[in-house]
Structure formats: structure tokens, C-alpha cells
PAZAPA-4460 file (N, C-alpha, C; in steps of 0.05 Angstrom, whole numbers, plus 32768, in hexadecimal, padded with zeros to 4 digits):
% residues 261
    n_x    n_y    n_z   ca_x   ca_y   ca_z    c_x    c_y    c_z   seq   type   mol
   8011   7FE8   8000   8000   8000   8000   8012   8019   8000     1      X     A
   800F   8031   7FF1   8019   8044   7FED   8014   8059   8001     2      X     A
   802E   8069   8012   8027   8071   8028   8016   8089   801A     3      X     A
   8009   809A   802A   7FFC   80B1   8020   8014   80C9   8027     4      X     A
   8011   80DC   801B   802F   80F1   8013   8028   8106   802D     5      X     A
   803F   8110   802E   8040   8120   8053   802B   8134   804D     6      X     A
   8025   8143   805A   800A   8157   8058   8029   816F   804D     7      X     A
   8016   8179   8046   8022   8199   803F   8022   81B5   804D     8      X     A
   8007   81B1   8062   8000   81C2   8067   7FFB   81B5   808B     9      X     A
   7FF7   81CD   80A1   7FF9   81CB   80B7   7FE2   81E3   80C3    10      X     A
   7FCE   81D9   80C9   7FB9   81F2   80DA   7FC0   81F8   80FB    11      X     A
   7FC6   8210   80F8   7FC8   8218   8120   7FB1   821D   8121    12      X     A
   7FA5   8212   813A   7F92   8231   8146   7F95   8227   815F    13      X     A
   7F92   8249   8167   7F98   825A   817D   7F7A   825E   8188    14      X     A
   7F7F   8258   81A6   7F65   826E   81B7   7F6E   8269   81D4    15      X     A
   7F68   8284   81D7   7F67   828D   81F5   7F4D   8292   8200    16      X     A
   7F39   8281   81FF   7F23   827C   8205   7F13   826A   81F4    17      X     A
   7EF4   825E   8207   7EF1   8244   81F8   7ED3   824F   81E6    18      X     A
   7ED1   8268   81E9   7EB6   8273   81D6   7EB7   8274   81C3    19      X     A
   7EAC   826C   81B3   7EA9   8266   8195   7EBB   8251   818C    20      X     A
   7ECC   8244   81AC   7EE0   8230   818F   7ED8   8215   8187    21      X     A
   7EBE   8201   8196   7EB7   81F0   818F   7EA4   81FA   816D    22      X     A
   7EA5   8211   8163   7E97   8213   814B   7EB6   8216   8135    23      X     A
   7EC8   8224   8144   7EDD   822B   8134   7EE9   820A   812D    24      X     A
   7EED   81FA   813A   7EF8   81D9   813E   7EE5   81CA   812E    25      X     A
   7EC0   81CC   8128   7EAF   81C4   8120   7EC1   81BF   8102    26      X     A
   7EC2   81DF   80FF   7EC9   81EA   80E3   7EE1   81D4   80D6    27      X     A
   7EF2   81D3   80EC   7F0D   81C2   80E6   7F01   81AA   80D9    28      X     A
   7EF8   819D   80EF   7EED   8184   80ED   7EDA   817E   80D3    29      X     A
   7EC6   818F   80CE   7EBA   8190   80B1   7EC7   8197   8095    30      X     A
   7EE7   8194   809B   7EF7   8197   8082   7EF6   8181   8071    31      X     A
   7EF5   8181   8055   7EEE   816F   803E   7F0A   815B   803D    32      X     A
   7F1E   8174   8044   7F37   8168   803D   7F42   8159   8056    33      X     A
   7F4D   8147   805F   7F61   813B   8072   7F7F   8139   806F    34      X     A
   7F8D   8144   805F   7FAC   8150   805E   7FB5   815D   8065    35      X     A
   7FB0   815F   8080   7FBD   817A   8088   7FBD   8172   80AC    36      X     A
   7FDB   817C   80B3   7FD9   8180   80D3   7FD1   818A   80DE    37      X     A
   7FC7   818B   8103   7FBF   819A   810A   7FCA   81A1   8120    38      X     A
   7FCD   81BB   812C   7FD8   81BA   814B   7FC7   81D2   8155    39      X     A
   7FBE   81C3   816A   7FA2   81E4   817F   7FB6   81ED   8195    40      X     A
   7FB8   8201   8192   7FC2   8214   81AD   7FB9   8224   81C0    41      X     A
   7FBA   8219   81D6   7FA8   822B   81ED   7FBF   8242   81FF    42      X     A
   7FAC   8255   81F4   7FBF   8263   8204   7FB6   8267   8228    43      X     A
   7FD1   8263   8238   7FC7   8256   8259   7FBF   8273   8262    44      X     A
   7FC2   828A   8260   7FBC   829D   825F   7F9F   82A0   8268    45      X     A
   7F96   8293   824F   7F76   829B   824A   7F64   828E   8267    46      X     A
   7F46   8291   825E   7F34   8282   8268   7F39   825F   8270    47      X     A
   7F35   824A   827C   7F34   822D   8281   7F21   8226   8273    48      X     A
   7F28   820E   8263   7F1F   81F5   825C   7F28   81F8   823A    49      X     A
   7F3E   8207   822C   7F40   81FF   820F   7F4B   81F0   8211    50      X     A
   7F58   81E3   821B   7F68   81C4   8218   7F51   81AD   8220    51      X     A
   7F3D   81AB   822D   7F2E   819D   8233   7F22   819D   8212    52      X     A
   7F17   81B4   820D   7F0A   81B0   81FA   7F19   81AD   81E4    53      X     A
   7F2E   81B0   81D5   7F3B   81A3   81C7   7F3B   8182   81CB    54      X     A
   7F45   817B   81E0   7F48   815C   81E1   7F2F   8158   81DE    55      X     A
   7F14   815E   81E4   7EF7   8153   81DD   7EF6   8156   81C1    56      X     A
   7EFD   8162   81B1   7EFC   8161   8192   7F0D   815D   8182    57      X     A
   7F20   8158   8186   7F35   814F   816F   7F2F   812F   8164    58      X     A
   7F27   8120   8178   7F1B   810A   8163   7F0D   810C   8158    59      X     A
   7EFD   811F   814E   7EEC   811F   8139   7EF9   8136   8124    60      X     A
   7F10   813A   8123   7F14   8144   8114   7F30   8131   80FD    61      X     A
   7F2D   8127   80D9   7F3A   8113   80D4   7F50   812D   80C4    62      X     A
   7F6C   811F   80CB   7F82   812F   80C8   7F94   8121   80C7    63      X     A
   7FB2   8127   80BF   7FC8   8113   80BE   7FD5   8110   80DE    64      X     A
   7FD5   8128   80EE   7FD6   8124   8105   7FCD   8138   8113    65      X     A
   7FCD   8140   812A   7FC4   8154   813F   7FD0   8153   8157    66      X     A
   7FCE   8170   815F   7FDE   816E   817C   7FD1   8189   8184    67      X     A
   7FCC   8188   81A2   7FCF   8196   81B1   7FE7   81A4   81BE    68      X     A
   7FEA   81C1   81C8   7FFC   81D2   81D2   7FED   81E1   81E3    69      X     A
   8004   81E6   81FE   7FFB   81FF   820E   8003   820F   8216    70      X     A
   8005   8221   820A   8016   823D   8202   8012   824C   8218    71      X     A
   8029   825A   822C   8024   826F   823B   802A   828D   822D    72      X     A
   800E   8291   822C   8011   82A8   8211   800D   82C6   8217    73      X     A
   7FF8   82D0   8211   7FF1   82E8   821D   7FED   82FB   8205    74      X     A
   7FF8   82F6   81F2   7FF4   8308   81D7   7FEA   82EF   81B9    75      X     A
   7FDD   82F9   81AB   7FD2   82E5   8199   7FF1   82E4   8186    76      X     A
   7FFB   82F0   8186   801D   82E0   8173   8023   82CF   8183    77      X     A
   8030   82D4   8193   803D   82C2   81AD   8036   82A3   81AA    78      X     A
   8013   82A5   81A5   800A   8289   81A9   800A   8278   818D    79      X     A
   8008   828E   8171   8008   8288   8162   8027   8278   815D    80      X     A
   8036   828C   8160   8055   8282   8152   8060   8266   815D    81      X     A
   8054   8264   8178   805A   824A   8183   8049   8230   8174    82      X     A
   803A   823D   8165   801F   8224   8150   8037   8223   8144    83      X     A
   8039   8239   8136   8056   8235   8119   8066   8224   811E    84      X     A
   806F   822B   8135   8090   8219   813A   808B   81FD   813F    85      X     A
   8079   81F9   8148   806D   81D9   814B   8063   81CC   812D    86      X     A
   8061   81D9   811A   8057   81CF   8101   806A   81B8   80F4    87      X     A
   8068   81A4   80E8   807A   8195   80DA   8077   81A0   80BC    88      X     A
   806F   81B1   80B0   8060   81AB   8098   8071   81C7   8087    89      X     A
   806F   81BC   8072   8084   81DC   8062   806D   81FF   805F    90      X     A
   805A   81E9   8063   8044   8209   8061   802C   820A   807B    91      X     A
   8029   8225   8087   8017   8225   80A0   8003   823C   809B    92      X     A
   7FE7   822C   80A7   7FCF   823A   80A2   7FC6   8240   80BA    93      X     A
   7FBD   8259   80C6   7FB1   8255   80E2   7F90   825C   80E4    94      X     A
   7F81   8261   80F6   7F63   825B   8100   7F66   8265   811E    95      X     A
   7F5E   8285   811A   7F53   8288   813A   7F3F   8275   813F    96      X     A
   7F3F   8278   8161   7F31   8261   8169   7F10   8269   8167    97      X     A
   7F05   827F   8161   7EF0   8295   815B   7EE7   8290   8141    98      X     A
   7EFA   827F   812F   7EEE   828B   8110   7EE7   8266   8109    99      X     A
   7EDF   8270   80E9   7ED9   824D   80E2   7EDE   8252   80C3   100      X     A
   7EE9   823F   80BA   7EF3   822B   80A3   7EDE   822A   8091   101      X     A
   7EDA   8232   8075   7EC6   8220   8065   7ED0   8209   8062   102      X     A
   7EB4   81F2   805C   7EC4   81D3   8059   7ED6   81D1   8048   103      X     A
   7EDA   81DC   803C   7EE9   81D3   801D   7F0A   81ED   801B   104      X     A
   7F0A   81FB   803A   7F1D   820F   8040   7F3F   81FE   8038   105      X     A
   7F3B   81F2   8048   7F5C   81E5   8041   7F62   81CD   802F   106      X     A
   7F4B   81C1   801E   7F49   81B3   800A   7F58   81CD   7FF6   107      X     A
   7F4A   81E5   7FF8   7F59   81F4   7FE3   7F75   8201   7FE9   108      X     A
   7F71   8208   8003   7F91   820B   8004   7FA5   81FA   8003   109      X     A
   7FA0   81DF   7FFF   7FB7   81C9   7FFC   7FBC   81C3   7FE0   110      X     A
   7FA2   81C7   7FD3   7FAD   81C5   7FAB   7FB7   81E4   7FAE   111      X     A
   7FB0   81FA   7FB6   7FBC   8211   7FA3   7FDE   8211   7FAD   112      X     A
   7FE0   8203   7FCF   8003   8211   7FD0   800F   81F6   7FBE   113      X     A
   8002   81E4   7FBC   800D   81CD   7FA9   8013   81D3   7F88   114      X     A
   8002   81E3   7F83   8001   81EA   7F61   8007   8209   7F53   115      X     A
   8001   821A   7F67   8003   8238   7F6B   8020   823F   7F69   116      X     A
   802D   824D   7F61   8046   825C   7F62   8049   8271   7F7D   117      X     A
   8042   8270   7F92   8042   8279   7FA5   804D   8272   7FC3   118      X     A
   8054   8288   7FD5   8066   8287   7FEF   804E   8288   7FFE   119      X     A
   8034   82A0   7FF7   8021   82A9   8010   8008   82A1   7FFE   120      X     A
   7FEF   8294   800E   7FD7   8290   7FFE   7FC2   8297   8014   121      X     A
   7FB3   82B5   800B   7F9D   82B5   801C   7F7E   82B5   800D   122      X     A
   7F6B   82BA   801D   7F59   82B0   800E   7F44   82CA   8014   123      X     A
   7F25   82C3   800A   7F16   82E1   8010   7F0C   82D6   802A   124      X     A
   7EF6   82E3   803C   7EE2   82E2   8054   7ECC   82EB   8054   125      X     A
   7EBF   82E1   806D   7EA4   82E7   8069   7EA8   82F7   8083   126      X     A
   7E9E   8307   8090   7E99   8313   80AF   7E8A   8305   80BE   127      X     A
   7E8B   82FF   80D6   7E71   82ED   80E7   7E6B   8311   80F6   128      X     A
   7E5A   8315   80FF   7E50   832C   8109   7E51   8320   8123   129      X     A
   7E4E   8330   8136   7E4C   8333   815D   7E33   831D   815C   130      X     A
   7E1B   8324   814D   7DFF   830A   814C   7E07   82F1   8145   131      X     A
   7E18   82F2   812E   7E17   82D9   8127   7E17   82DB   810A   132      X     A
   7E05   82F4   80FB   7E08   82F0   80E5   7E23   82F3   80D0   133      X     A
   7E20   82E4   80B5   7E2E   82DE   80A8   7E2F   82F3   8091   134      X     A
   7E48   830B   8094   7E45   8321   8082   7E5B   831E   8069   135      X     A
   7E53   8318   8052   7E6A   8315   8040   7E7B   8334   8041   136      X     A
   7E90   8334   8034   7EA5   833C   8033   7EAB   833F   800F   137      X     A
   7EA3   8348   7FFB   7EA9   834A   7FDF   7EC4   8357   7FE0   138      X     A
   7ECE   8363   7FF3   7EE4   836F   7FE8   7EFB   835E   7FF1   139      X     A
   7EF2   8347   7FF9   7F0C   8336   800A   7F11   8323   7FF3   140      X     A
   7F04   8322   7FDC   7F08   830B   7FC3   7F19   8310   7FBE   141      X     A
   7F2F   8328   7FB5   7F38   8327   7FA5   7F4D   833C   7FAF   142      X     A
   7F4A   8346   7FC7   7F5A   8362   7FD8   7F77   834F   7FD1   143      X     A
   7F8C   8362   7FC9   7F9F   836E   7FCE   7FA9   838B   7FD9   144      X     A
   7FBB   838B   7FEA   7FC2   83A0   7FF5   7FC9   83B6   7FE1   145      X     A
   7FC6   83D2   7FDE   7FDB   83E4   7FE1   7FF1   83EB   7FE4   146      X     A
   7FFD   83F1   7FC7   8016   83FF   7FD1   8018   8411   7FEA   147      X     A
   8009   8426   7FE8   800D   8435   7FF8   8006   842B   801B   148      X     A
   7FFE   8416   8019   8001   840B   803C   8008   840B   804E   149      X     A
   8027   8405   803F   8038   840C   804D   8047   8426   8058   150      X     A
   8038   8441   804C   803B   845C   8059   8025   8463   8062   151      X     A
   800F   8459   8063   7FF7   845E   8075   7FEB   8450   8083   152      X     A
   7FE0   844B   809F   7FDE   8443   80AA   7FB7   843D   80A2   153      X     A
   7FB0   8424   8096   7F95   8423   808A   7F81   8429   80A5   154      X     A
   7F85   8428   80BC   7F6E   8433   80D2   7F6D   844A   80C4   155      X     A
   7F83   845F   80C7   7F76   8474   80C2   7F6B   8489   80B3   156      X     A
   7F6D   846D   8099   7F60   847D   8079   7F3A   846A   8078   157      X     A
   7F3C   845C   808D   7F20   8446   8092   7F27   8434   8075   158      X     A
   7F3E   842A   8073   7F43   8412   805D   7F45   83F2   806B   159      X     A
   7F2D   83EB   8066   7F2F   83CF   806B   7F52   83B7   805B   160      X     A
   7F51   83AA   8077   7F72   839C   8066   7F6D   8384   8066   161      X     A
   7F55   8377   8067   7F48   835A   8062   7F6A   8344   806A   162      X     A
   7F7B   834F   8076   7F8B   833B   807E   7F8C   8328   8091   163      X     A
   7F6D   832C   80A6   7F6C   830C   80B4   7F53   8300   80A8   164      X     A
   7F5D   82F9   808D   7F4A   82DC   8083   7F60   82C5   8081   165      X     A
   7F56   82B1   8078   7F6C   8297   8072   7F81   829E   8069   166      X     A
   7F96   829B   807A   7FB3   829C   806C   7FBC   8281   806A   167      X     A
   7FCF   827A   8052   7FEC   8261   805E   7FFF   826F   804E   168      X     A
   801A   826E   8058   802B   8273   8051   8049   825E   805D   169      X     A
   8054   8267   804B   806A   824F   8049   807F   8254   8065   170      X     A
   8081   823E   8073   8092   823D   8084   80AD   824F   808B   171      X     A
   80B3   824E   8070   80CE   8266   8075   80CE   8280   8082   172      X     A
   80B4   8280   8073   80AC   82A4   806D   80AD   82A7   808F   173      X     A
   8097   829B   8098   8092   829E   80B9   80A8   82A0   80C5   174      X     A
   80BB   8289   80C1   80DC   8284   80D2   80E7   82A6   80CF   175      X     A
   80EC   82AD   80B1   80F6   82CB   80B5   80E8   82DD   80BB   176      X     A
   80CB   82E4   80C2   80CB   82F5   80D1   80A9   82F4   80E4   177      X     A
   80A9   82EA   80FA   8097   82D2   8106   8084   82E7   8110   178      X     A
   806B   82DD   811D   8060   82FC   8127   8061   8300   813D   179      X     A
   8068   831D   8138   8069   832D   8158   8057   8326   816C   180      X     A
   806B   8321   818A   805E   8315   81A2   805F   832D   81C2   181      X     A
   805F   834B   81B1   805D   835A   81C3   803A   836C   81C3   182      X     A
   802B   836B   81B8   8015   8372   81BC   8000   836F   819D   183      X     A
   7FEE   8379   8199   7FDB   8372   818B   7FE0   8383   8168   184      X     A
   7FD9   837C   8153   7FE0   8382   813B   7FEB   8373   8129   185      X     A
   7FF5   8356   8140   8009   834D   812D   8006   8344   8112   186      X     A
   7FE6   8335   8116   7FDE   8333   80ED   7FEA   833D   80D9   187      X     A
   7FE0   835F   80D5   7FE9   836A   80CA   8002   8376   80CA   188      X     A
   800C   837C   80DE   802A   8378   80DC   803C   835E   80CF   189      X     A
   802D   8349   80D4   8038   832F   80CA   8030   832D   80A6   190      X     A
   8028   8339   809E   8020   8332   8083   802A   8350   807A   191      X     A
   8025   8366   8081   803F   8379   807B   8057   836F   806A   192      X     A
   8064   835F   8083   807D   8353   807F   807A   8340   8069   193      X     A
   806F   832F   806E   806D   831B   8058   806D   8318   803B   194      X     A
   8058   8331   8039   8052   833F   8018   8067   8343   800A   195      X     A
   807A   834C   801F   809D   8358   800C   80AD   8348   8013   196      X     A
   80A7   8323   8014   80B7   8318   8014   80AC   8304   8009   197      X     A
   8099   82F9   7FFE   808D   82E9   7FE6   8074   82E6   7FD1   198      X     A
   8076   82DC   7FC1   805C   82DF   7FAB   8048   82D7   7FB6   199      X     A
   8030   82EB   7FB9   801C   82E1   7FC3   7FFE   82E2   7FAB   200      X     A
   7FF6   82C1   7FBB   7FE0   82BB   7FA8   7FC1   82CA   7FB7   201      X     A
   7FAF   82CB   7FA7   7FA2   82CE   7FB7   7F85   82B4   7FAA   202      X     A
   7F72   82A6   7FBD   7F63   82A0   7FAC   7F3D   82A5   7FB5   203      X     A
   7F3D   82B3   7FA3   7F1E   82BD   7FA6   7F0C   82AE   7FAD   204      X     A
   7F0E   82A8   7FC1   7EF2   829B   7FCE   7EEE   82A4   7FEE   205      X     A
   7ED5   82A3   7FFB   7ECE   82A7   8014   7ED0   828D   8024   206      X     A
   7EF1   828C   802A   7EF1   826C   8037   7EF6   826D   805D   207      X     A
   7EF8   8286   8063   7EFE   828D   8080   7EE7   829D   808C   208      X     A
   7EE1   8292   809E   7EC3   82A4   80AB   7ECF   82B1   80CB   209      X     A
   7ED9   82CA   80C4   7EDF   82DC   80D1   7ED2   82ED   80E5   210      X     A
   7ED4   82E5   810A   7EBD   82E8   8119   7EC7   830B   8127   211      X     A
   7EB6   831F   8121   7EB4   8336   8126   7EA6   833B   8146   212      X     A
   7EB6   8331   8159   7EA7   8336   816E   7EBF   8352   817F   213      X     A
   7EA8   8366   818E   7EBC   8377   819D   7ED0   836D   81B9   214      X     A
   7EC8   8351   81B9   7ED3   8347   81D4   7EF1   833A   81C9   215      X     A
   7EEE   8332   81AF   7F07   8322   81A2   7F23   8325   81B3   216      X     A
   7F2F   8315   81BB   7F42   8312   81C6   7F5B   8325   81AD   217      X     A
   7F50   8328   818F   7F68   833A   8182   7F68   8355   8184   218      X     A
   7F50   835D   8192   7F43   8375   8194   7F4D   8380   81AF   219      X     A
   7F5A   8379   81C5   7F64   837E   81E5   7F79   8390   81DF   220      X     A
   7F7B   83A2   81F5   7F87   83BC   81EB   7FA0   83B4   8202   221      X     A
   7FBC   83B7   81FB   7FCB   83B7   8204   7FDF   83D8   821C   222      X     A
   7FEC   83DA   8221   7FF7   83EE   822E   8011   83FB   821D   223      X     A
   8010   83E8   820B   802D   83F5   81F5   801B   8406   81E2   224      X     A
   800C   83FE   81DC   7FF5   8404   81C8   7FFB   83F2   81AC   225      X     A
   7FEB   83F6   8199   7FE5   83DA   8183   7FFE   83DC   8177   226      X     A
   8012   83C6   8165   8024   83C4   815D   8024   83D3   8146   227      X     A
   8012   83D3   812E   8010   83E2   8113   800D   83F7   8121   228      X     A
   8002   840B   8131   7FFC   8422   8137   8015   842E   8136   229      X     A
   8024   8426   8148   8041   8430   8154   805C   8435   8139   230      X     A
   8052   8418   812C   806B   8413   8118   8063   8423   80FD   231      X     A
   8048   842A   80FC   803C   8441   80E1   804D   845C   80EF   232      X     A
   804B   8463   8102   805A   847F   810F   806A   8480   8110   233      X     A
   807A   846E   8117   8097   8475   810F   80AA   8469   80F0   234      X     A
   8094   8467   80DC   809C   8463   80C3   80A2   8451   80B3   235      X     A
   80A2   8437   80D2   80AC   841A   80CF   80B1   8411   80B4   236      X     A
   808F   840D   80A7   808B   83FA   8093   808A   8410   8075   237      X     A
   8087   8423   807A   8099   8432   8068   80AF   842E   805A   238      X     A
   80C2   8433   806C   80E0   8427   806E   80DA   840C   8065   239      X     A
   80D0   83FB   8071   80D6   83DF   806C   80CE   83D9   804C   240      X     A
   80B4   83E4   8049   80B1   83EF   8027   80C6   83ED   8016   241      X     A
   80D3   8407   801B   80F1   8411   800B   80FF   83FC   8011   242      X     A
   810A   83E9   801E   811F   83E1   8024   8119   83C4   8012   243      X     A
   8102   83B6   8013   80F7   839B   800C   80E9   8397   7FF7   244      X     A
   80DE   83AD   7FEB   80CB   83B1   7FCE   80DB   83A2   7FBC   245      X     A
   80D3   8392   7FAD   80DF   838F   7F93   80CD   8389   7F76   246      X     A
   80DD   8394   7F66   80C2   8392   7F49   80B5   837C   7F50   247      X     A
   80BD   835D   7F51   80B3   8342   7F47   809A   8340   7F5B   248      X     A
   809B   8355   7F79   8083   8352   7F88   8072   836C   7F82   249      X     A
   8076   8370   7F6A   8052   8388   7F61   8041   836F   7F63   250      X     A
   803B   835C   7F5B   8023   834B   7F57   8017   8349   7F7E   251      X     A
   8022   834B   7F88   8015   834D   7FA5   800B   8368   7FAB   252      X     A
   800B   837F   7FA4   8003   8393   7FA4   7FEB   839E   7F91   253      X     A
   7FD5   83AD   7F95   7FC4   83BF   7F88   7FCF   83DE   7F81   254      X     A
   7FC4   83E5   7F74   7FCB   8400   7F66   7FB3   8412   7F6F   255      X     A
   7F9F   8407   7F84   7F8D   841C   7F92   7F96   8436   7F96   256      X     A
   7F8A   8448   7F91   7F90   8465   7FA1   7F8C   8465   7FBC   257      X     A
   7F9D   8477   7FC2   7F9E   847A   7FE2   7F80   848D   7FEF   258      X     A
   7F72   8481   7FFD   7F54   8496   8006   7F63   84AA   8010   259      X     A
   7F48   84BF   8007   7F56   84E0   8014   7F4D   84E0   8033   260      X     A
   7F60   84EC   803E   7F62   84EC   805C   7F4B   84FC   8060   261      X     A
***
């Protein structure tokens, strides 16, 4: 019998609390595809019982393997990067413990990093609202960033950056530059980075259901204040712009105009 070929791909998810994650795990579990690893991370930080409830659901979820981790965390990178580093797999996808998977979510991200010319593959979203409802997202099909992004800080032009829907991106990418574990932002700080360091695909579909609640554990206001806030002011990603841009990465960028202030 022919063994079946290593998975390609590796799902983290993270939560520092156990609300909403038996729907976010549902989601796992209702995947079409079974190639892919898994590892849940609780951050000890949080609320009691995500490790209970992980171990109550991972058998129903079919995968090449799974593991549990218990991250003493306190910032949503922190807990994340420790998913990363635990990954065996050359490409990593993660899943707040808040959001959910369409069935057919990582069936497609395992043919596109397999067939695609690509380092980063994200995908479009839907919004889950504070109720419950399910708000599409048209502009997340097909969003690419802005050049100019990186000199303006999109809070304060009201430019949506659709950057926490489905990501995977290739192992490397993360190793050089992993996400920040000193306070809140790191997403977009983390895909910042990333954009000017490989070809990114994008593929138009609403395969990540993105939960908009004001309590969100990404939403907690720190004492440093938010990481993009700080690093737009003092020019950061500006600079990092100039220093990292190269022709062969226009295809990751839009030619949008910048909104008037």
C-alpha cells in the first residue's frame, strides 16, 4: 500500500477563551479536506477550560495529526508564533479560536500552495456581526493592498485592510520575520512585512468567517498602545517600503488612490 504524501500545510488556532471556539473547531472538523496538521493553542493566560475543550473535540476532527499546546501567552502573537514553531509542515495557516473555516477552506488552500507560484495565499471573508449575522465582505475577493500603505496609516484614512481573513504562508517567510509578541496589531504588522518579501496569491472566495465582536480578545487595549499605531508615527513601514520594495513585487500591490484625509 502506498503511503499517503506528508500534508503540506499545518492549521494553528489560538484562543484565550472558550467562547465561540467549539463553533470555530466545528468549522475545522467540517473540512472536506484531511491533509493537513493540526495544533490548538491555549493561551494559560486566558479564561479555564480551552484545553478541556480541545481534548473533547479533536477526535472528531480527521487530519494527518493533531496536538495540543499551552502557551503562557498574554498577547495574540506570542501564542500564535508558538503554533508556528510547533508546525512540521513547509506552509502554516492559522484560525482564531472566534472565527470558522468554510468546508472546502483548506481543501483550497492545499491545491493552490501546491500549484500556485506563490510564498503568501490569502483568501476573501465574510464578517460574523456581534448577533451572529453573516455580512459578506465584496471587497475582501479580490483586495490587495496599496502602495501607499505603507505611508499611511489605513485607520486614519477609514481604509479597510481585509488582512485578518485566511492566510497560509510559507514557513520561511514567518521564521524571518515572526509576529510581534509585545502588544496588539500584530496581523497587520505581520503581513506588512510579508508583502515585501514574497509573491502573493490571492484567491477570490469567501472562505474565512471573520467574528466582529467588541469583546475580541484582538481588540484589548494595551499600555504601550497598538503596534501599527506607534510604527506608522515614527515612519517605520515607510522606511521599510524604501528599503524592501522591489519591481517583481508590484503584483502584490493595487494602484488605488490614497482617500482624502
Amino acid at each position: 500500500m502506498t503511503a499517503s504524501p506528508a500534508p503540506l500545510l499545518t492549521v494553528v488556532v489560538t484562543a484565550h477563551h472558550t467562547r465561540y471556539l467549539t463553533e470555530a473547531m466545528t468549522s475545522v472538523a467540517a473540512q472536506t479536506s484531511t491533509g493537513f496538521d493540526l495544533v490548538c493553542c491555549t493561551d494559560t493566560t486566558g479564561s479555564p477550560g480551552v484545553t478541556a475543550l480541545y481534548d473533547g473535540l479533536l477526535p472528531h476532527v480527521r487530519c494527518r495529526e493533531a496536538r495540543v499546546l499551552e502557551v503562557e501567552g498574554g498577547t495574540a502573537g506570542r501564542v500564535r508564533n508558538a503554533g508556528f514553531a510547533a508546525a512540521r509542515t513547509p506552509w502554516i495557516a492559522y484560525l482564531d479560536g472566534d472565527d470558522l473555516l468554510h468546508p472546502d477552506a483548506l481543501a483550497r488552500l492545499v491545491h493552490t500552495v501546491r500549484h500556485a507560484e506563490a510564498d503568501i495565499v490569502s483568501t476573501g471573508m465574510t464578517r460574523i456581526t456581534a448577533d451572529g449575522r453573516p455580512e459578506p465582505w465584496p471587497q475582501s475577493l479580490t483586495y490587495r493592498p496599496p502602495r501607499w500603505i505603507y505611508r499611511t496609516d489605513p485607520d486614519s484614512v477609514g481604509h479597510p485592510t481585509f488582512f485578518n481573513q485566511l492566510l497560509a504562508i510559507r514557513r520561511e517567510l514567518w521564521e524571518a520575520h515572526p509576529f510581534d509578541e509585545t502588544t496588539n496589531g500584530e496581523d497587520i504588522d505581520f503581513m506588512l512585512h510579508q508583502l515585501l518579501a514574497g509573491r502573493f496569491h490571492k484567491l477570490p472566495e469567501a472562505l474565512y468567517g471573520y467574528r466582529d465582536t467588541a469583546g475580541s480578545f484582538s481588540k484589548q487595549e494595551f499600555p504601550q498602545g497598538d503596534l501599527c499605531t506607534n510604527r506608522y508615527r515614527e515612519g517605520y513601514y515607510a522606511d521599510l517600503f524604501d528599503l524592501r520594495y522591489r519591481p517583481e513585487l508590484a503584483a502584490n500591490f493595487s494602484d488605488e488612490p490614497e482617500p482624502a484625509r
